[in-house]
MIBAKE-9246 format. One record per atom (N, C-alpha, C): residue in one letter; chain; atom name; x, y, z. Coordinates in Angstrom, 2 decimals. Last residue first. Layout:
{a, A, CA, {X, Y, Z}}
...
//
This chain:
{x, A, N, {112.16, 112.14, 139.76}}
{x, A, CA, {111.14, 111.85, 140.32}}
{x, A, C, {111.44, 112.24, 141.78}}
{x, A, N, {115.05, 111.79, 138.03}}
{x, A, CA, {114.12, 113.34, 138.49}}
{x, A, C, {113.13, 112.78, 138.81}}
{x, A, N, {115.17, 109.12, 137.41}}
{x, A, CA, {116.49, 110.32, 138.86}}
{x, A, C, {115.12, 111.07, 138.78}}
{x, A, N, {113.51, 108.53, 135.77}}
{x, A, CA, {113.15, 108.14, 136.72}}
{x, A, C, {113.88, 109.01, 138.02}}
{x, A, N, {114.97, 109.96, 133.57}}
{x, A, CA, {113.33, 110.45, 133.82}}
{x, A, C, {112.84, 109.97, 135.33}}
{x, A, N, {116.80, 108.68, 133.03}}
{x, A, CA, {117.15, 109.89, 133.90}}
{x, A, C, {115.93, 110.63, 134.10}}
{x, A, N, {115.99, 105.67, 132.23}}
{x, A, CA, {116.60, 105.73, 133.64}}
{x, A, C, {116.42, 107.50, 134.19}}
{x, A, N, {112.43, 106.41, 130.92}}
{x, A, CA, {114.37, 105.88, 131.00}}
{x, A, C, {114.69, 106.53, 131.99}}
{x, A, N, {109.85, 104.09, 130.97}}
{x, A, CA, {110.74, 105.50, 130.97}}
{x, A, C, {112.14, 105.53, 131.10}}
{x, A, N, {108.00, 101.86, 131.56}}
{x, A, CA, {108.63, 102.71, 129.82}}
{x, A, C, {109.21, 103.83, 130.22}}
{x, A, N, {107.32, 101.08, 134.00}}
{x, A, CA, {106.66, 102.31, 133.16}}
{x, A, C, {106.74, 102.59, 131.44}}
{x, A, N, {108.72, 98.34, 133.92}}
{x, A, CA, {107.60, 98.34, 133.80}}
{x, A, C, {106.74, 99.88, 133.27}}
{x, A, N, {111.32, 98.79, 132.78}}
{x, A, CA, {110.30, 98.15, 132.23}}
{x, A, C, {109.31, 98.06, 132.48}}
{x, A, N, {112.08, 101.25, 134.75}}
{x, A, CA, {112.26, 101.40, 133.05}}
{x, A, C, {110.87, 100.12, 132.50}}
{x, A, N, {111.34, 99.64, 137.49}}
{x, A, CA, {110.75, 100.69, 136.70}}
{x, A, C, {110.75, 101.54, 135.60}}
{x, A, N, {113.62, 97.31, 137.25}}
{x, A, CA, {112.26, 97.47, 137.39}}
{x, A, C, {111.28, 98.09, 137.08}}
{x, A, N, {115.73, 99.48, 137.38}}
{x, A, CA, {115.72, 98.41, 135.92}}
{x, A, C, {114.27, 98.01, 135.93}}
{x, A, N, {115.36, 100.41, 139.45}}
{x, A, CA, {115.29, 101.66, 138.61}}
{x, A, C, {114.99, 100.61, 137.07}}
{x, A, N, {113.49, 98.42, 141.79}}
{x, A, CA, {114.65, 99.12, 141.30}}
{x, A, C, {114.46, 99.91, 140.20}}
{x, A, N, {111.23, 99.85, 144.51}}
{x, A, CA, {111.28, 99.00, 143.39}}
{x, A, C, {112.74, 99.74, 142.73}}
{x, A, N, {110.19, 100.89, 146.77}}
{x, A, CA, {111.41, 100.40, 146.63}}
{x, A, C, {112.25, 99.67, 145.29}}
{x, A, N, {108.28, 102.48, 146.51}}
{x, A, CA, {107.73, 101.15, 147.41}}
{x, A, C, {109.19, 100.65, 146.65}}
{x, A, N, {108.78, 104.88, 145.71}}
{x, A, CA, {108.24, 105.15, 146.70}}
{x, A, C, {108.58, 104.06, 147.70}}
{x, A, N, {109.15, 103.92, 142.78}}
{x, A, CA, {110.25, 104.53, 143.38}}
{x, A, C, {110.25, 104.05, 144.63}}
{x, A, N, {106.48, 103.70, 142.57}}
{x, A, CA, {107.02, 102.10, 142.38}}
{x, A, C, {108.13, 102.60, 143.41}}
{x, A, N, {105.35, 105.79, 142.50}}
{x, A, CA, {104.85, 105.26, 143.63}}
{x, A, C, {105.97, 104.00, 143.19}}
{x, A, N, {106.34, 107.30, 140.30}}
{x, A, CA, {106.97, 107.40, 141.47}}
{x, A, C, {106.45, 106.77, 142.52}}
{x, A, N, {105.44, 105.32, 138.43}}
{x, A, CA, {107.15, 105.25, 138.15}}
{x, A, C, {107.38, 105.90, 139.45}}
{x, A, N, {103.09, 106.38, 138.00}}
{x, A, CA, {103.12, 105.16, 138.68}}
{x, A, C, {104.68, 105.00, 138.92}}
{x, A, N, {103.68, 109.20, 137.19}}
{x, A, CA, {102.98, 108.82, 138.43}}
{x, A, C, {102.93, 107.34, 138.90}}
{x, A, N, {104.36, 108.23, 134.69}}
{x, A, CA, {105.47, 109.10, 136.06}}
{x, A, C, {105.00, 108.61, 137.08}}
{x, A, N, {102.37, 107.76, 133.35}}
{x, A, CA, {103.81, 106.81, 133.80}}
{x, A, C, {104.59, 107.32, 134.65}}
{x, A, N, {100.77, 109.62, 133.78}}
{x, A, CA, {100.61, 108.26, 134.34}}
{x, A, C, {101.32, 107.71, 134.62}}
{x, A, N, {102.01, 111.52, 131.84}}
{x, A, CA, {101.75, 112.01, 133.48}}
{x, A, C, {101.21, 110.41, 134.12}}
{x, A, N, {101.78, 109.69, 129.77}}
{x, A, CA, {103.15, 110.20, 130.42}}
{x, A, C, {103.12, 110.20, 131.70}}
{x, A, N, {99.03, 110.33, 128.83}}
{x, A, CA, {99.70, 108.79, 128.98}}
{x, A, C, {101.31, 108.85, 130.34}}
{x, A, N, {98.67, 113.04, 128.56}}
{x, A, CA, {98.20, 112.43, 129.99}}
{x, A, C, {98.52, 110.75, 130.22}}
{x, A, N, {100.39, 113.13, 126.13}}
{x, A, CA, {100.59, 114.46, 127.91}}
{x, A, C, {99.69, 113.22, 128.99}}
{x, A, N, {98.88, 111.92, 124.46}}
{x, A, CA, {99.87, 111.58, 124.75}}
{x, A, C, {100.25, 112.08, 126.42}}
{x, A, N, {96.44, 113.60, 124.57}}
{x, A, CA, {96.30, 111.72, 125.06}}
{x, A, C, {97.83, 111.60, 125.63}}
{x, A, N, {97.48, 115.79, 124.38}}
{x, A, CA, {96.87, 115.71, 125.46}}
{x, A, C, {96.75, 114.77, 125.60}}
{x, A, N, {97.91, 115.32, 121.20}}
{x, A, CA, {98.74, 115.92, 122.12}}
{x, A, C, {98.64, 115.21, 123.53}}
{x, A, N, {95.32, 114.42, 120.28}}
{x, A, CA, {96.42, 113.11, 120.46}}
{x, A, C, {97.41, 113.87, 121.38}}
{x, A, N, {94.13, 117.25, 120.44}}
{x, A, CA, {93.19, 116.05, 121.37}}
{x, A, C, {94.54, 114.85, 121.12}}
{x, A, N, {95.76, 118.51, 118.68}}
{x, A, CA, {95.55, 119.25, 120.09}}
{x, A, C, {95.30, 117.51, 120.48}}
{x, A, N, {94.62, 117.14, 116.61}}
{x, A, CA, {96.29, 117.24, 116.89}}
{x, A, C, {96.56, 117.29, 118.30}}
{x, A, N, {92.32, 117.79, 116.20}}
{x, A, CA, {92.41, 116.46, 116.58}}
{x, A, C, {93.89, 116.52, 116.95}}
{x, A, N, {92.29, 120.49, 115.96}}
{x, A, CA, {91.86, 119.85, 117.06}}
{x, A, C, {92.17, 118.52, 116.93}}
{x, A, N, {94.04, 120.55, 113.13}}
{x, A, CA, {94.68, 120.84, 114.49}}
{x, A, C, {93.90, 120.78, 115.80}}
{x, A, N, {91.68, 119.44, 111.70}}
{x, A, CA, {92.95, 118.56, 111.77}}
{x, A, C, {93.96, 119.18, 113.11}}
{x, A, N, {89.94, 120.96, 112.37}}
{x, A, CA, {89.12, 119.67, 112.52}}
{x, A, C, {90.57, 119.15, 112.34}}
{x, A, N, {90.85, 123.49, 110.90}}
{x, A, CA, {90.25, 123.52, 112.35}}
{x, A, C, {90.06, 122.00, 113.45}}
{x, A, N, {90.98, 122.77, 108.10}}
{x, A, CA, {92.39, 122.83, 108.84}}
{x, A, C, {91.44, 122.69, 110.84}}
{x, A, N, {88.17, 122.17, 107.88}}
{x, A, CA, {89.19, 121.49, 107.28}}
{x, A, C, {90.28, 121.53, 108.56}}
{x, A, N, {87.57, 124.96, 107.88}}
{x, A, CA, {86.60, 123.79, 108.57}}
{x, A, C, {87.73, 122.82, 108.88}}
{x, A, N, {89.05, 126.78, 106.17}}
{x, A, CA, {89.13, 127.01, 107.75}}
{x, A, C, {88.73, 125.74, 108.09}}
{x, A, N, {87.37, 125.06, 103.96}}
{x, A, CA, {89.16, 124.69, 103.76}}
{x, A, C, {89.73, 125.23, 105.34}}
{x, A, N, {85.11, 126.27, 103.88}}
{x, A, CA, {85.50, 124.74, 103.96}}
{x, A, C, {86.80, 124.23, 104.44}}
{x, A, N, {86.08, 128.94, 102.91}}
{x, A, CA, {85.16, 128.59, 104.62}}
{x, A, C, {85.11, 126.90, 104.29}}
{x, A, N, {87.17, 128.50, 100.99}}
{x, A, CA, {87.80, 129.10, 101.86}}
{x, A, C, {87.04, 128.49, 103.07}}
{x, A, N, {84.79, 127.59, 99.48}}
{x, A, CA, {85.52, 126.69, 99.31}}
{x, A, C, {86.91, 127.51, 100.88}}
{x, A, N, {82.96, 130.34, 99.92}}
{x, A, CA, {82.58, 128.71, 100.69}}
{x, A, C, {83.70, 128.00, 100.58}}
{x, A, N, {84.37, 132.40, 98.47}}
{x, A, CA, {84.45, 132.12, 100.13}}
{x, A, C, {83.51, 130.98, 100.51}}
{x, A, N, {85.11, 131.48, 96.18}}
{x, A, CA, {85.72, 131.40, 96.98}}
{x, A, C, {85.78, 131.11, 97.68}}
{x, A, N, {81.77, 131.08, 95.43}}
{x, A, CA, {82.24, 129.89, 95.56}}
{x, A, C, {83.77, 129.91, 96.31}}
{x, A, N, {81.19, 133.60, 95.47}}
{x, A, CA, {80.44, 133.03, 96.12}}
{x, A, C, {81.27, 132.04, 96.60}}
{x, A, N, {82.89, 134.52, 93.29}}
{x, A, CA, {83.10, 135.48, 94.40}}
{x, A, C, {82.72, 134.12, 95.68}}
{x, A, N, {81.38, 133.50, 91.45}}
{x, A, CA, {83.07, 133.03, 91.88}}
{x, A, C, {83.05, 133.34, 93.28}}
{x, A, N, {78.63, 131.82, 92.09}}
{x, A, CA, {79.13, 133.54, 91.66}}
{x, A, C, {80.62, 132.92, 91.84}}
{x, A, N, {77.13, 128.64, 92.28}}
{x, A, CA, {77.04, 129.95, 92.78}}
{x, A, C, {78.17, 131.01, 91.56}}
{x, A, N, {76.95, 126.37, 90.59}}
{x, A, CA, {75.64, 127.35, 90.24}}
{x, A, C, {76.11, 128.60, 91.04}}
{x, A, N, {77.94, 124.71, 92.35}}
{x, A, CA, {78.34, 124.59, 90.98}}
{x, A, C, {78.24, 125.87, 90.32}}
{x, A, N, {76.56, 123.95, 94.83}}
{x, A, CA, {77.78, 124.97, 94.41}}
{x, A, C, {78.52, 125.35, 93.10}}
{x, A, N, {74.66, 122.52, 93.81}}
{x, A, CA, {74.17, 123.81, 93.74}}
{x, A, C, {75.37, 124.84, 94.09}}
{x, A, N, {76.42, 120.27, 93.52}}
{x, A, CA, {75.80, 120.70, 92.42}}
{x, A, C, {75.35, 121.98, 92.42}}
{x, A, N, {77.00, 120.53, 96.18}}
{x, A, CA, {77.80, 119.89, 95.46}}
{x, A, C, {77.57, 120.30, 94.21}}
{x, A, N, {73.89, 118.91, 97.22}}
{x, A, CA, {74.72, 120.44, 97.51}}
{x, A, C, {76.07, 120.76, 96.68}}
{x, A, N, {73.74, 116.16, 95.73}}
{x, A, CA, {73.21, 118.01, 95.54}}
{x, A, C, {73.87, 119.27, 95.55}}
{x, A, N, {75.51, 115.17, 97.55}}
{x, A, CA, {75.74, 115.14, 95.85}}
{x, A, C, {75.03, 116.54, 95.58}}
{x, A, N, {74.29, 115.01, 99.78}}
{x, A, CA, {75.42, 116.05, 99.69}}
{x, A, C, {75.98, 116.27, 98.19}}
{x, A, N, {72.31, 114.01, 99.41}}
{x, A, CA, {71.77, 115.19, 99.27}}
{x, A, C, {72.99, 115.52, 99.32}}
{x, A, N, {73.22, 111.48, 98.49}}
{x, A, CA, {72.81, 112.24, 97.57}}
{x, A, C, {72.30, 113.51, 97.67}}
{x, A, N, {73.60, 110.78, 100.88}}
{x, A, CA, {74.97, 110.95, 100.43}}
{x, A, C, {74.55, 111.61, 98.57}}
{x, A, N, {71.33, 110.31, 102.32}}
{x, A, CA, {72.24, 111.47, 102.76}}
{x, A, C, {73.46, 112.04, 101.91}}
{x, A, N, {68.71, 109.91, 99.28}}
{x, A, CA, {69.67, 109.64, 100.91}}
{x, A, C, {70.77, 110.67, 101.74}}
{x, A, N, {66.73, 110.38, 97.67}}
{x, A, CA, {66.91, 111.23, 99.15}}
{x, A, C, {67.62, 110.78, 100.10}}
{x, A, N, {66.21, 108.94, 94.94}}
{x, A, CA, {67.81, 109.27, 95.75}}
{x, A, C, {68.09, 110.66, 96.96}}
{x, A, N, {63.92, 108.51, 94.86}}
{x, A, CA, {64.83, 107.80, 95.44}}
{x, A, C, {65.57, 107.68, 95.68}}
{x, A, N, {63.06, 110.98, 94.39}}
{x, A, CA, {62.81, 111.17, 95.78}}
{x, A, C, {63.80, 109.56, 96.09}}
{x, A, N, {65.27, 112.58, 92.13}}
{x, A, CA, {64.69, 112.06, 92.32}}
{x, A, C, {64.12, 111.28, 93.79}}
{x, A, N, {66.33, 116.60, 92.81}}
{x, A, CA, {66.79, 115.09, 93.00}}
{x, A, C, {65.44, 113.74, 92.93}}
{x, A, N, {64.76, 118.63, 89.94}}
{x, A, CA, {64.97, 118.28, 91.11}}
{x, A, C, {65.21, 116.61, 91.38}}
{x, A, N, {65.58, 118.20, 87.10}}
{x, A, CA, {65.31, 119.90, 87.99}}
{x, A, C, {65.00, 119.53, 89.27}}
{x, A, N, {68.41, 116.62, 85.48}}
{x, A, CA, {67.23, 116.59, 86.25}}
{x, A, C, {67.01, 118.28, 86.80}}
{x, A, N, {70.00, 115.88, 83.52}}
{x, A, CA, {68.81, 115.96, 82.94}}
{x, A, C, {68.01, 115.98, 84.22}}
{x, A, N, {72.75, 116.22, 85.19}}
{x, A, CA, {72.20, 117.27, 84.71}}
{x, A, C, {70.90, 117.30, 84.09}}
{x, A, N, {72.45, 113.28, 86.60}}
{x, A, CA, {72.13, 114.67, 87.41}}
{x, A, C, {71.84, 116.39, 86.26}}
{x, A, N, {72.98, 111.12, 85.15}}
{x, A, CA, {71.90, 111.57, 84.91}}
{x, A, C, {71.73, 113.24, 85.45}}
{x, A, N, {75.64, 109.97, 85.90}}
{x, A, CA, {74.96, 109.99, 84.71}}
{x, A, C, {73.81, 110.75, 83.87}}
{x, A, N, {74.80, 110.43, 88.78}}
{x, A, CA, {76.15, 111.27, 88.18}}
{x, A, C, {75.87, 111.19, 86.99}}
{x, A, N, {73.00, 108.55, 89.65}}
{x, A, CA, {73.21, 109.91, 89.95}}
{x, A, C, {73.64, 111.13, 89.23}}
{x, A, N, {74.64, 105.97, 88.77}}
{x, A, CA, {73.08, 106.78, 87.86}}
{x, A, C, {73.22, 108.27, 88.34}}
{x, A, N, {76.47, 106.32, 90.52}}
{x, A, CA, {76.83, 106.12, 88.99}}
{x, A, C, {75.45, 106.55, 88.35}}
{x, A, N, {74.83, 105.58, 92.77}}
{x, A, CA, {75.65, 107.08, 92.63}}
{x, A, C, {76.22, 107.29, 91.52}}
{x, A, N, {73.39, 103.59, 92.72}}
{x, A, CA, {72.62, 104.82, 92.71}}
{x, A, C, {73.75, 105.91, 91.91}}
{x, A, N, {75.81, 101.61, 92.44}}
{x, A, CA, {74.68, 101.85, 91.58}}
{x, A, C, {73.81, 103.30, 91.57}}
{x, A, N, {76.82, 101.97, 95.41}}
{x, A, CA, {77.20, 102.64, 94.00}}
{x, A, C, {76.86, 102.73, 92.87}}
{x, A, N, {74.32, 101.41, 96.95}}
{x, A, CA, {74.89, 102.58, 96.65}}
{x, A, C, {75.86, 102.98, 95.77}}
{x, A, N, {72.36, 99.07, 94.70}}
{x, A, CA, {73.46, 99.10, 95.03}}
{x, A, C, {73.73, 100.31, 95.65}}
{x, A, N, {70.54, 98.86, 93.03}}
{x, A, CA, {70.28, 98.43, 94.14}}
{x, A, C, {70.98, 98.75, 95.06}}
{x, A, N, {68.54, 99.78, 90.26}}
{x, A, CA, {69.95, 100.61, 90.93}}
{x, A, C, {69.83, 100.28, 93.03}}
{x, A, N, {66.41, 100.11, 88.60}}
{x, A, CA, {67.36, 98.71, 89.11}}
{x, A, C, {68.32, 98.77, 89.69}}
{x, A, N, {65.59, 102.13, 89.31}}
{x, A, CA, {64.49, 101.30, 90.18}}
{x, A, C, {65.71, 99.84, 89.40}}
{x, A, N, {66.75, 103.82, 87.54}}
{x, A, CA, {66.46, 103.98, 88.76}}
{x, A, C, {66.27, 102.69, 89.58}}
{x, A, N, {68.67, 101.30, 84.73}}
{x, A, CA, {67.27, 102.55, 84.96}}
{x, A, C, {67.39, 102.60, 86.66}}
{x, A, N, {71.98, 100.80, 84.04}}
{x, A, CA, {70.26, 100.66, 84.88}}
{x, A, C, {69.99, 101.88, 85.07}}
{x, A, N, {74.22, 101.21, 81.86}}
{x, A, CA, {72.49, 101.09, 81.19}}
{x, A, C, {71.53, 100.65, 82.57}}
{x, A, N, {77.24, 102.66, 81.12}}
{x, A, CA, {75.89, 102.36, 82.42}}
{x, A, C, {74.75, 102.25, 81.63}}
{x, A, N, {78.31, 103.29, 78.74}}
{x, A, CA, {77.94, 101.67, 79.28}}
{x, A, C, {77.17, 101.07, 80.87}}
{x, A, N, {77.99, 105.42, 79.21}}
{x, A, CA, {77.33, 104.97, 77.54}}
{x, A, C, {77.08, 103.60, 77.98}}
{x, A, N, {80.21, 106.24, 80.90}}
{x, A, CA, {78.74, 106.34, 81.50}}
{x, A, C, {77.61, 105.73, 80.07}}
{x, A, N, {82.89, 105.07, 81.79}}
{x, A, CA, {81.98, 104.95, 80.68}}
{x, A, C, {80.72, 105.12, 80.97}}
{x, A, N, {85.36, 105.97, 83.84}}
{x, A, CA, {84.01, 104.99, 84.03}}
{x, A, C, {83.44, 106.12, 82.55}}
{x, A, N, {88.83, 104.92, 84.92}}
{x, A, CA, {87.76, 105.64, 84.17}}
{x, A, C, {86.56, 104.88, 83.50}}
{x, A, N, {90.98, 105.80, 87.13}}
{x, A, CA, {89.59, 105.02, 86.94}}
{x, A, C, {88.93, 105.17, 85.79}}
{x, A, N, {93.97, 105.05, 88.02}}
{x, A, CA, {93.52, 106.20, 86.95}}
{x, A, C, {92.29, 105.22, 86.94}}
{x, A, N, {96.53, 105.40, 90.84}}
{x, A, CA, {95.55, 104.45, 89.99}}
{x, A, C, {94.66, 105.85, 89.10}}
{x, A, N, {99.53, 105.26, 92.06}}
{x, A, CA, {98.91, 106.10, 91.28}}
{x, A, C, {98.33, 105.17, 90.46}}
{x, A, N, {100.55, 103.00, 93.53}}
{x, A, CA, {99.34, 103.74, 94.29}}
{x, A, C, {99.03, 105.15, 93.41}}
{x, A, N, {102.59, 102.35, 92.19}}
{x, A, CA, {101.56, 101.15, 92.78}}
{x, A, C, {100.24, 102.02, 93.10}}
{x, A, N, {104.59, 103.90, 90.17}}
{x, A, CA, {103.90, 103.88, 91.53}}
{x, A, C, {102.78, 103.06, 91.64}}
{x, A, N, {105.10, 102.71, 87.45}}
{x, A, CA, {106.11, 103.69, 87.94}}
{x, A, C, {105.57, 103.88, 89.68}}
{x, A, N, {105.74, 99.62, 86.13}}
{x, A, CA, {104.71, 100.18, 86.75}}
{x, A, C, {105.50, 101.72, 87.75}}
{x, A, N, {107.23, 99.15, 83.09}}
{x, A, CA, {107.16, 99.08, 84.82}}
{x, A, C, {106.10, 99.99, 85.00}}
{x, A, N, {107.23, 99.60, 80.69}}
{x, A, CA, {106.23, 99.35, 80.58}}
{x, A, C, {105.89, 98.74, 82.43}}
{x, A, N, {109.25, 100.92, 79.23}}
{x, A, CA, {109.28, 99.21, 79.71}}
{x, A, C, {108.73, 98.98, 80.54}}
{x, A, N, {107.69, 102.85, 77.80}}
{x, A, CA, {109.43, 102.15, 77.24}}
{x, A, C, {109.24, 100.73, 77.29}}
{x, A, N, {106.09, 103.96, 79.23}}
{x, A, CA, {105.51, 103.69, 77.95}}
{x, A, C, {106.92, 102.77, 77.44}}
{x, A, N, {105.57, 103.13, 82.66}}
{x, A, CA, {106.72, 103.88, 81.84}}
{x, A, C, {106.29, 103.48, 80.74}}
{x, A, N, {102.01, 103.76, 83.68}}
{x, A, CA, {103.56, 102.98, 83.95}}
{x, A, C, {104.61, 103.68, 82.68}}
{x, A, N, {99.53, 103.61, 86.51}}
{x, A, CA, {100.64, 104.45, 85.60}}
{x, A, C, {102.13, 103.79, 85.14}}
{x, A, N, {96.72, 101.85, 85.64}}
{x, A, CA, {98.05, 102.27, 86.63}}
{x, A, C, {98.80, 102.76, 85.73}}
{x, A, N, {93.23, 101.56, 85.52}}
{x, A, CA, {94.65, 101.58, 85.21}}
{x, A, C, {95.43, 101.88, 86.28}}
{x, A, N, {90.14, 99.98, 84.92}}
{x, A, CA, {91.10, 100.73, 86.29}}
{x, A, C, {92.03, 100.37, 85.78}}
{x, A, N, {87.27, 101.11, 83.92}}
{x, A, CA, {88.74, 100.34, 83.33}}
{x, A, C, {89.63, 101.20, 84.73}}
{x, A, N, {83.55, 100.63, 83.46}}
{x, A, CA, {84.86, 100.89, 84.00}}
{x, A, C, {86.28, 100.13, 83.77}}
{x, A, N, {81.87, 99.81, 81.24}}
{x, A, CA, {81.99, 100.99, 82.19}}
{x, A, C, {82.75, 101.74, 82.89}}
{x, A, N, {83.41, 98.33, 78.10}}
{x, A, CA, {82.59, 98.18, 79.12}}
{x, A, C, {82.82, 99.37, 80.59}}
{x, A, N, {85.28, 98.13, 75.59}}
{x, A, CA, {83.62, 98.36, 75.81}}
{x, A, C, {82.95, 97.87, 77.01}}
{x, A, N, {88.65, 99.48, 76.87}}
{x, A, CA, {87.83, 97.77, 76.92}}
{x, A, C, {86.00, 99.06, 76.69}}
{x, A, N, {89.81, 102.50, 75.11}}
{x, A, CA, {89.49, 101.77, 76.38}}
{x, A, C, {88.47, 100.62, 76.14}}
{x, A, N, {90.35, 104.22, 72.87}}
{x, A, CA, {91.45, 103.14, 73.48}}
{x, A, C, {90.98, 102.33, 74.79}}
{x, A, N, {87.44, 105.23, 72.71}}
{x, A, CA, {88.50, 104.15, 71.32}}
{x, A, C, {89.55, 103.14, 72.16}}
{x, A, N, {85.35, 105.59, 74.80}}
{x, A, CA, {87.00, 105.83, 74.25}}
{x, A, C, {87.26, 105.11, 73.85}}
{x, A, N, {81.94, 107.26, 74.60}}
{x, A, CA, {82.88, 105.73, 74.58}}
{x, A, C, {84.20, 105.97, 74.16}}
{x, A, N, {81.19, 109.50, 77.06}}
{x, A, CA, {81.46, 109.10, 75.57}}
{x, A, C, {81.83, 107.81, 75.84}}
{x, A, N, {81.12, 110.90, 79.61}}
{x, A, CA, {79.94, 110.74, 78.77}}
{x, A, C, {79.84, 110.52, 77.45}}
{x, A, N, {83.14, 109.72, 81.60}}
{x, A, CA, {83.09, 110.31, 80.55}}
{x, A, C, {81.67, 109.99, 80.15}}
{x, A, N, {85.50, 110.52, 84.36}}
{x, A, CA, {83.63, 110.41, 84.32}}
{x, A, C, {83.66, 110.98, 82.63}}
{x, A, N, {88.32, 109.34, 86.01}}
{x, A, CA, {87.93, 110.13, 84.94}}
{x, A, C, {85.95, 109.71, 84.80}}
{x, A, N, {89.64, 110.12, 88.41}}
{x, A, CA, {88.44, 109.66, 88.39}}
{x, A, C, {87.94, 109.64, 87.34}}
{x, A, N, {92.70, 109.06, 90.08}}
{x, A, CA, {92.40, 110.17, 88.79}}
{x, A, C, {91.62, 109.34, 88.49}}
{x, A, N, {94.36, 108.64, 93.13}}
{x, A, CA, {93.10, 107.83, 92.17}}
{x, A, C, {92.73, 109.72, 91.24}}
{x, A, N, {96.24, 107.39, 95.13}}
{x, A, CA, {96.42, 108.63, 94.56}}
{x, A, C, {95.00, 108.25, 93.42}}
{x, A, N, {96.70, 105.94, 98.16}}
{x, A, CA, {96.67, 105.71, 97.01}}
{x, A, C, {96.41, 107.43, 96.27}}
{x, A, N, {97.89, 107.10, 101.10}}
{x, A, CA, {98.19, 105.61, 100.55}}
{x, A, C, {98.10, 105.40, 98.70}}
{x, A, N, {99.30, 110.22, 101.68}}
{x, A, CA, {98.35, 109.22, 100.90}}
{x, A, C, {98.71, 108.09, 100.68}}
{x, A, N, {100.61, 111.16, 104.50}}
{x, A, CA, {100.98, 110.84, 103.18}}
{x, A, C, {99.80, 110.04, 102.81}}
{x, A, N, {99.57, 112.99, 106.74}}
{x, A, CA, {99.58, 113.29, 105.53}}
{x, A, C, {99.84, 112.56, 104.08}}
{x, A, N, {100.69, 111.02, 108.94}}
{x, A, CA, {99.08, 111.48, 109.32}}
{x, A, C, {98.35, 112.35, 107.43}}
{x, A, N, {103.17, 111.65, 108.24}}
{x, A, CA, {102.66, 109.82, 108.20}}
{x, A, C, {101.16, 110.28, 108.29}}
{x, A, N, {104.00, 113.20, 109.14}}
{x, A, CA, {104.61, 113.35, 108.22}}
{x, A, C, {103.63, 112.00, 107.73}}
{x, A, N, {103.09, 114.98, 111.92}}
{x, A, CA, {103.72, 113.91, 111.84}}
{x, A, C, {103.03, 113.41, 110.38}}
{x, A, N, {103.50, 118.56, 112.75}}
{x, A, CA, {102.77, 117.15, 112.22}}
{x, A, C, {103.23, 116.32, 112.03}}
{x, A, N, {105.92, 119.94, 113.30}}
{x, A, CA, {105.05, 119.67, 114.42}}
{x, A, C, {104.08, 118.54, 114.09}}
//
């Protein structure tokens, strides 16, 4: 019933966040890889990318962090040495960083049923929008009919009204 294309991922991204320096990786913050055959060394998928950010090599303080991804790399660098969010990072996308954090902190039990009650949210918000293209489609149709039978009406030929509605010939008989 879904259309197969509304699900496939363009890219695939493994985020790695280290709070060390890696031997095998360039001395600097971030290294964006791709996955490839160790033999011959092809690239096995274009769209399986591997990130991995060096937080040893983030060095801005708060107040040089201009950037939103600047903030959100300090954010993440720093969030466990803090007891509450710094007031410069009261934006929206740091209070959801928060929340995020204080799910961290709940009970299993706890965290089931939020990640469950996310995951209802989730599916609810993909089969209404399903429902809502359904009904675009349903009411694109009911148009084309409807103009396909006034054309009928005013004599127009059947080759006429394939091209101009878009409908095929045995859609037009049953009008």
């Amino acid at each position: 019933m879904f259309p197969t294309l509304r699900y496939r991922l363009p890219a695939v991204y493994g985020i790695f966040l280290m709070n060390f320096k890696e031997d095998g990786l360039e001395s600097k913050f971030r290294t964006d890889t791709v996955v490839s055959d160790r033999d011959s060394g092809r690239v096995v998928n274009r769209n399986f990318r591997q990130i991995y950010l060096q937080f040893p090599y983030f060095t801005k303080e708060l107040d040089e962090c201009s950037t939103l991804s600047d903030k959100l790399m300090y954010a993440l660098k720093n969030m466990n040495n803090w007891n509450r969010m710094p007031d410069a990072l009261k934006e929206q996308v740091f209070s959801h960083l928060d929340r995020l954090a204080a799910k961290a902190h709940l009970s299993e039990g706890d965290r089931i049923a939020y990640d469950k009650a996310v995951d209802r949210y989730n599916v609810s918000r993909i089969v209404e929008n399903d429902i809502r293209e359904q009904a675009v489609a349903e009411g694109r149709l009911k148009g084309r009919l409807e103009i396909a039978r006034k054309l009928k009406e005013n004599g127009f030929s059947i080759a006429d009204i394939v091209r101009i509605a878009g409908l095929s010939p045995e859609e037009i008989d049953k009008l």
